[in-house]
N, C-alpha and C positions, 0 to 999 in steps of 0.2 A: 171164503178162504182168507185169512189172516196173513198172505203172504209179506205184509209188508208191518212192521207195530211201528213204523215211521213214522206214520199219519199223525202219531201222539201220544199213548202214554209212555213206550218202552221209550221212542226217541228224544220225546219233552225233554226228561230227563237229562240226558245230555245237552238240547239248545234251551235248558233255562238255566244250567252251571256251565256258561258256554265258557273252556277253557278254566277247568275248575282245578284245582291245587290235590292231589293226592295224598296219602300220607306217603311220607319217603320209603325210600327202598333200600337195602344196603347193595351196595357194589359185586357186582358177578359178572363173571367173565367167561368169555369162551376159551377153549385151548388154542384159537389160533389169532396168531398176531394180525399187525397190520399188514394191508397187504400193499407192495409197493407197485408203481405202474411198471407195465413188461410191453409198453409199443410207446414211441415218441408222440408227442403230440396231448400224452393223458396231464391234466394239470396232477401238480408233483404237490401243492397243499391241499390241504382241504376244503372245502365249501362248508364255510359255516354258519347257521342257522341259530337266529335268536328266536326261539319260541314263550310265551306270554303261558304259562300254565306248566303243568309234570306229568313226565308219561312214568308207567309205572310195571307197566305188563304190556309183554312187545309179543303176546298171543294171539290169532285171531280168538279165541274163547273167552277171553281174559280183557280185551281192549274197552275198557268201560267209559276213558276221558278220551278228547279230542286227540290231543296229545297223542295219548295212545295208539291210536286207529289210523294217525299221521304216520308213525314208526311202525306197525303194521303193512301199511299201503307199501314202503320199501323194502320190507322184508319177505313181503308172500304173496303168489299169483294167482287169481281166480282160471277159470274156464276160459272167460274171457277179460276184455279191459277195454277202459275208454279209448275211443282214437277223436282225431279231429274232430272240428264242431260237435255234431250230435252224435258222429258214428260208435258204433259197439266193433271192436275189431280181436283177433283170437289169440290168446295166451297160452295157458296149457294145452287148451282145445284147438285143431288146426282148421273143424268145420264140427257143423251140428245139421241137424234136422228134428222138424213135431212135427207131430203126428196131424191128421183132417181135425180131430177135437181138438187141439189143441192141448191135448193132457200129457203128454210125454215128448218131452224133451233130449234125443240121445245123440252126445257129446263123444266127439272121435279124438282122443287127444294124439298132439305130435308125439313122431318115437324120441327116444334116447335122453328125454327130461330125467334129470337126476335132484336128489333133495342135495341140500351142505356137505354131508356126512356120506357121498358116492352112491344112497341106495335110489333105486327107478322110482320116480313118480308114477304111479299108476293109476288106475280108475278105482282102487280100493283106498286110496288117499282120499278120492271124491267122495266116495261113497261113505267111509267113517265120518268125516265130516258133517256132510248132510245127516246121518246118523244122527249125529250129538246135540247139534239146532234141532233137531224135530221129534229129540227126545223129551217127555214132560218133563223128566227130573233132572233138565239141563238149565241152571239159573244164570247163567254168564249173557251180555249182549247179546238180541237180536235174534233169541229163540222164536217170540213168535211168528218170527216172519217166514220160517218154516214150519210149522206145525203138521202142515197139511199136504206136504213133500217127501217123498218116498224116494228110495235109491234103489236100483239093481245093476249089477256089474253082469255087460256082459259077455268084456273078455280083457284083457291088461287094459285094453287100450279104447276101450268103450265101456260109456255107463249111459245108464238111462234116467231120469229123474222123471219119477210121475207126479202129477199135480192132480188132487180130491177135484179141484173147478178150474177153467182155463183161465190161463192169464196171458194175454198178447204181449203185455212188457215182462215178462221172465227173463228175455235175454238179460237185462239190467241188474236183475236180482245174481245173475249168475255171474258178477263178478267179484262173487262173496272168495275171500281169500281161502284156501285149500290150507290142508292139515296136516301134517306126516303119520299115518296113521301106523308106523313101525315102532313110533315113539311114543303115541300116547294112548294104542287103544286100552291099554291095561288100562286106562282111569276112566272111573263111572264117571259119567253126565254130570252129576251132583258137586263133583270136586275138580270137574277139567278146568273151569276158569280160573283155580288159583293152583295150578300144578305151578313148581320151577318153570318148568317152558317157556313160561312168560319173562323168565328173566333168562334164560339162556336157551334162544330157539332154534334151531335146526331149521335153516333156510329155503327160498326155494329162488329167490332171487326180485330183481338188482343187485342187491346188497345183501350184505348179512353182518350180524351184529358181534362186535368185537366187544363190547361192553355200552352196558347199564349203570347208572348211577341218576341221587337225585337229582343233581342238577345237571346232567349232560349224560347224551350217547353218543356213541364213536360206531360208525359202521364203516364198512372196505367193501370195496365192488368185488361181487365175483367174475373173475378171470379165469383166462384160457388155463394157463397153468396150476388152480387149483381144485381140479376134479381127482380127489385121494376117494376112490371106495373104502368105504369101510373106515374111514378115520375119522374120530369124532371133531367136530369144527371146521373140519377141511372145507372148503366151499367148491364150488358150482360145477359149470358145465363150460363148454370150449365153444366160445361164438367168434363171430365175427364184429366189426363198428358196428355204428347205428347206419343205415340207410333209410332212402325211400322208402323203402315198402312198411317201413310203417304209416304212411300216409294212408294206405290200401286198408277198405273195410272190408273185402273179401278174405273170408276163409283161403289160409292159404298152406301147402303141405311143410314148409320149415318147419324141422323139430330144434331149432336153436331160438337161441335169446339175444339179442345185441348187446353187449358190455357198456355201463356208462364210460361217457368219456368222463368225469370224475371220481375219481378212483377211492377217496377219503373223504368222507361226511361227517363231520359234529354237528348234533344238535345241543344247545343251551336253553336250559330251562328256567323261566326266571317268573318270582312273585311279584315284583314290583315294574310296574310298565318304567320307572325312572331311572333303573337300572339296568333296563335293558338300554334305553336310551344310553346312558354312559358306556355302554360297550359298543354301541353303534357308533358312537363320538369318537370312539379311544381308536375306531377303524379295525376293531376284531371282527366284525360281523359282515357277514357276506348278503344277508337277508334277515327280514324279521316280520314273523307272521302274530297273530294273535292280540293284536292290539285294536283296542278300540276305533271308533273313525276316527275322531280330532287327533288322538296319537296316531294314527296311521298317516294320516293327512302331514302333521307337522312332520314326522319321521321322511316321509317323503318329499319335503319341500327342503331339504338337507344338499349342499351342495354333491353330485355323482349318485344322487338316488331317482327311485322313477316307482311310480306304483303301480302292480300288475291288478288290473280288476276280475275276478273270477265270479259270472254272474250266479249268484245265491236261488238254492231250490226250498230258503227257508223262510216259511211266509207268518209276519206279525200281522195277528188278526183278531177281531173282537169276537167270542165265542157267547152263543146270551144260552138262554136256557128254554129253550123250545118245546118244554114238555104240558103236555095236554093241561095239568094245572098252573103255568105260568099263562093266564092270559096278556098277558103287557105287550108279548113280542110273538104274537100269533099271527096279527096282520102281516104280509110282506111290507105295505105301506111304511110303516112303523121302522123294519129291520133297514127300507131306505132310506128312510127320512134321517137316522141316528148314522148311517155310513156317509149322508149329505151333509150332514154339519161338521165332520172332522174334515178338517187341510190337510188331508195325507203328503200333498207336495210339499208343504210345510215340514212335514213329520221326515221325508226325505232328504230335505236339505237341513234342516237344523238337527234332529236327532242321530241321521245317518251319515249327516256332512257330505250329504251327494252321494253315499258310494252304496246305492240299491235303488231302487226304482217302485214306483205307487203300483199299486197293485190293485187290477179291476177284476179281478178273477182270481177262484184257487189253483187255477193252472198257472204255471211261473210263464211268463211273457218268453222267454226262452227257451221254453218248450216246443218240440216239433209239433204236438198236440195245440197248440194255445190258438184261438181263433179271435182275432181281432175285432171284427166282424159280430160274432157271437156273442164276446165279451162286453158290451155295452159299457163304457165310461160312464160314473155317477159323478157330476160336479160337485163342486165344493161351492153349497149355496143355500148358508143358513134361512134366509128368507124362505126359500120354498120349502126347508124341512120343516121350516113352523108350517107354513100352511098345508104340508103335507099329514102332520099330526092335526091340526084341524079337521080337513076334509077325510079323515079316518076316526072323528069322534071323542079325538081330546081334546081336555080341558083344559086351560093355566090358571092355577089358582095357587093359592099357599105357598107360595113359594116354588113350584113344580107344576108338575102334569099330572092331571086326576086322566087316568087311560076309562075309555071306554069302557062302560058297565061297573065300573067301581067307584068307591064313594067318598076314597082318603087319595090326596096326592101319593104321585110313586117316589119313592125314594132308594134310592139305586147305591148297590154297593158294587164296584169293579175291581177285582182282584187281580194282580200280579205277579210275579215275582218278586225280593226283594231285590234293591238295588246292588247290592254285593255281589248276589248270585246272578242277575243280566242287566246290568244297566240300560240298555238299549231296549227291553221289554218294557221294564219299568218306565223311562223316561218316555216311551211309548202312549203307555197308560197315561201316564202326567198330562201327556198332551190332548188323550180323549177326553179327561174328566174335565179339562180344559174349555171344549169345545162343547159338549152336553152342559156345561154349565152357561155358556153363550146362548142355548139352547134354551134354555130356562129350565133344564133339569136339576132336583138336586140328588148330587152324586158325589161320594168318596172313597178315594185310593184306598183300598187295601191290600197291602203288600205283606204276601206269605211267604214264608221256609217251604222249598221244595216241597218236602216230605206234605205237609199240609197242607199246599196248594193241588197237588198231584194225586195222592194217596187219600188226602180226606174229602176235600171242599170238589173235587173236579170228580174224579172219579167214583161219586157218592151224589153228584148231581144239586150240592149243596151251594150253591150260587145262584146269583143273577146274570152279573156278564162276566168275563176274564178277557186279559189282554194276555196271550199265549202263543209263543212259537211252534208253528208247525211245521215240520220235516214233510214235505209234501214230498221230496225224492226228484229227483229225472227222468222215472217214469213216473208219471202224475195221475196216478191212481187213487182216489179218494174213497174210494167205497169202505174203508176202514174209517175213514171219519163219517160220511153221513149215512150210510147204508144202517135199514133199520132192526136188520140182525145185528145190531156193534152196538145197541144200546147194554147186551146186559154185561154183567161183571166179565172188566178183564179185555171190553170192547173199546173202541177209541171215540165210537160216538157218543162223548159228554153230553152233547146238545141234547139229549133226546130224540132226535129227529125221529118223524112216523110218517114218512112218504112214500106209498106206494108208488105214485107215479115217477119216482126221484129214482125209487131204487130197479126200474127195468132200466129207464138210462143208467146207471151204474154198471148194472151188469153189461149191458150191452155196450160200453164205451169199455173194459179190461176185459173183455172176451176173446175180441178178435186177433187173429197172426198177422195177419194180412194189412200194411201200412195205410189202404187206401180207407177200408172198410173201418176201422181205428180212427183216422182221423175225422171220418163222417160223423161217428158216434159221438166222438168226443165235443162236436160244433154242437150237437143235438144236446149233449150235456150241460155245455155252457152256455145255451140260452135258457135254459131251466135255470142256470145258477146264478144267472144275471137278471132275470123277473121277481126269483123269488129271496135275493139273499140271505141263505140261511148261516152263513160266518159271514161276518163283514171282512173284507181285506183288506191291510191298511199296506203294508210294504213287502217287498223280497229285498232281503240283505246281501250284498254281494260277501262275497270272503275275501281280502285280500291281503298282498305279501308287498313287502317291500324290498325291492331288490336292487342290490350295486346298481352300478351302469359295467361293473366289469363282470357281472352274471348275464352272459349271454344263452338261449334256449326256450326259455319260459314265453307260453304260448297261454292266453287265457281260453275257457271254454266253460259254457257251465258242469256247476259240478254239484254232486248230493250230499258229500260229504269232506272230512279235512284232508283224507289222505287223499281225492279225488284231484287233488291242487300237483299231486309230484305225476301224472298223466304221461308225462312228455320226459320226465328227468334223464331220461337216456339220451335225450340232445341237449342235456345243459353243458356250459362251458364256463371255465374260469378264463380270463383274461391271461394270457403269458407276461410273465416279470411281475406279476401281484402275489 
């Protein structure tokens, strides 16, 4: 089951234009104004946000840039939603239960949820939704990660989602953002991700959106005061502050929502990281996400700034080509030998400027799944990778390595990104070709256009190695990248991979419900992934935001994606008299 197209072609996509530039939008507005605070204590300006990239569609169907899916995360509620550390804790949904298989998922949601516009969130919201993703002739983000999921309603306030194969981390996927299905079931599959919606969306809360524009969004917390049935723009539901209980991962019966204490939010959109800088200088800017590390680093060595780390589920990794006719990179020996001569620590401090961590496993280190123990460290120790290519049969001659059973040196192309579209990928690459070349290999960057790297050379299996970001997720399910049904079209495993013994670990590590039996599996996994390396790992990128020191609330935790970063926003605070 495809439950997740993270793993790499659908999500590449977005982490190789990571914070890519949209075409603009023209200005569209709701019917309802700003909304002013109605209890002492709410900060009376806005918090405002300098983002490095353009959001452009504030749709779940629609969210195709970071940006995007960032102004998403605050306008619309999943089932459920992150809580502290690891925890998954209940949003629409107040409890759930699966089934002994593991194939059916049914979600009880809280009463008296309303959309912006006064009408009831219901389990048919849920269900048109899930609809739409796991319809084929739906092309907007993140279809295929339902494919394979089915919906039945079966009464306002209960839906059921069944899954074709189990999956133990579904909770995760389930807190895919819900739909207002009174508003858009008129639109086929085909055309929902560029409806208006996207610029003028009918809310479900924190926030809701008072306007769009290219370079900035203005959103207002929904409040007690603005639940209007039936009036278009009108916003939300009548809660209470934020308390404790959001600390609580138990399902709990509340059918409300807590009201941000900041009441007015702008986001700034900007193309030039220098620019933003000057508005961070001039003191217009409350925070600033999207910028590279060294800008991230300097932005935050700013007098009154501090920088929030949010550890990254996105893993820079060398992908080779593992298919029955590439003998070069059949031996495991070989796959360690080429991960033993790159300085990943290097690669984290000088590429990342410290802010993610080397990576010995495709599980993120952050993961509840990730087993230390399991995960074996490979040093950084060109010496023994030569003699590791020796004692496997190669040869250094001509300037390279003649590999075992052939009769010309290899000569290696590594493809990337280009530098425009990820700097951080690419200067990645720069630094493997770096190191293979220390190696005595000879090898040359070649940096592609999306389109080309994704759509031809990768997905066509037309390569030797790639340096490629992969969206592993927070549930770190991999079986879309090595599992060896994901080789043919449309699948995330490029490498070819042909492991039977690889793939009953696979299934047996995303099968189970049960946290104990899950994390067995998964240790079982990553000693297979640590003997045989079949992706090298080279780093996990953290994400981070640079915040006042008079932005109090912001809590780091890992996260899968950008909107994954506003988790906590219901406890953020502006300083009084700023």
């Amino acid at each position: 089951m495809k439950l997740r197209d993270r793993a790499l072609i659908g999500a590449l996509t977005v982490a190789l234009i990571a914070f890519s530039v949209a075409a603009l939008a023209p200005t569209l507005k709701t019917s309802g104004g700003d909304a002013e605070p109605t209890e002492p204590g709410i900060a009376a300006r806005p918090y405002v946000e300098g983002v490095l990239g353009r959001a452009t569609n504030a749709s779940p169907f629609g969210a195709r840039t970071a940006a995007d899916r960032a102004l998403v995360a605050l306008l619309f509620r999943g089932l459920v939603k992150l809580g502290p550390g690891s925890s998954i804790v209940p949003d629409l949904a107040s409890s759930w239960e699966v089934d002994d298989a593991g194939r059916t998922w049914t979600f009880h949601l809280r009463a008296d949820q309303r959309w912006q516009d006064g009408e009831p969130i219901t389990a048919d919201d849920v269900a048109f939704t899930i609809d739409v993703l796991s319809s084929p002739a739906y092309t907007g983000p993140g279809g295929e990660s339902w494919r394979d999921v089915s919906s039945e309603v079966i009464d306002d306030a209960t839906v059921a989602l069944h899954l074709t194969t189990p999956l133990g981390g579904f909770l995760q996927a389930a807190t895919q953002p819900i739909a207002p299905a009174h508003i858009l079931d008129g639109d086929a599959p085909d055309a929902i991700a560029d409806d208006p919606f996207g610029q003028q969306p009918v809310a479900s809360g924190p926030f809701r959106l008072v306007f769009l524009e290219s370079q900035r969004a203005e959103l207002a917390a929904m409040t007690p005061v603005d639940v209007t049935p039936g009036a278009p723009g009108g916003p939300n539901f009548g809660t209470p502050r934020p308390t404790d209980s959001l600390a609580t991962a138990k399902p709990t019966p509340r059918a409300d929502v807590p009201v941000p204490y900041i009441s007015n939010l702008e986001i700034r959109y900007f193309d030039d990281p220098a620019r933003l800088r000057a508005d961070w200088d001039s003191g217009s800017l409350d925070a600033a996400w999207g910028l590279q590390p060294e800008d991230a680093t300097a932005l935050a060595a700013s007098p009154g700034a501090r920088l929030v780390r949010y550890p990254g589920t996105t893993l820079l990794a060398v992908t080779l080509d593992l298919r029955a006719r590439n003998k070069a990179f059949q031996d495991p020996a070989i796959r360690r030998a080429l991960l033993e001569a790159v300085d990943r620590d290097a690669i984290v401090r000088d590429v990342l400027g410290g802010l993610g961590s080397r990576a010995d496993s495709l599980i993120p280190p952050s993961s509840p799944m990730f087993d230390a123990e399991a995960s074996t460290a490979v040093p950084f120790d060109v010496a023994a990778a030569r003699t590791a290519l020796v004692g496997a049969g190669w040869k250094e001659s001509g300037g390279s390595w003649i590999p075992k059973g052939a009769t010309e040196p290899l000569v290696l192309e590594l493809l990337s990104p280009e530098e425009a579209a990820n700097p951080v990928a690419y200067a990645t690459a720069a630094k493997v070709v770096d190191a293979w070349h220390a190696l005595g290999l000879a090898v040359r960057l070649v940096p592609l256009p999306s389109t080309d790297l994704l759509g031809d050379r990768l997905a066509h299996g037309r390569f030797q190695a790639a340096v490629v970001p992969l969206a592993i997720g927070l549930d770190p399910d991999v079986y879309p990248l090595l599992a060896a049904s994901q080789t043919r079209t449309g699948g995330s495993n490029i490498a070819g991979l042909q492991d039977p013994e690889l793939d009953e670990l696979l299934v047996a590590a995303r099968t189970p419900v049960e946290v104990e039996e899950r994390t067995a599996a998964y240790s079982g996994l990553q000693k297979r992934l640590a003997t045989q390396q079949y992706v090298l790992p080279v780093a996990f990128r953290d994400d981070d935001v640079v915040f006042r020191d008079t932005v109090t609330g912001p809590v780091p935790r890992p996260i899968g994606g950008s909107g994954d970063r506003y988790w906590d926003v219901l406890t953020w605070r502006l300083a009084d008299g700023t």
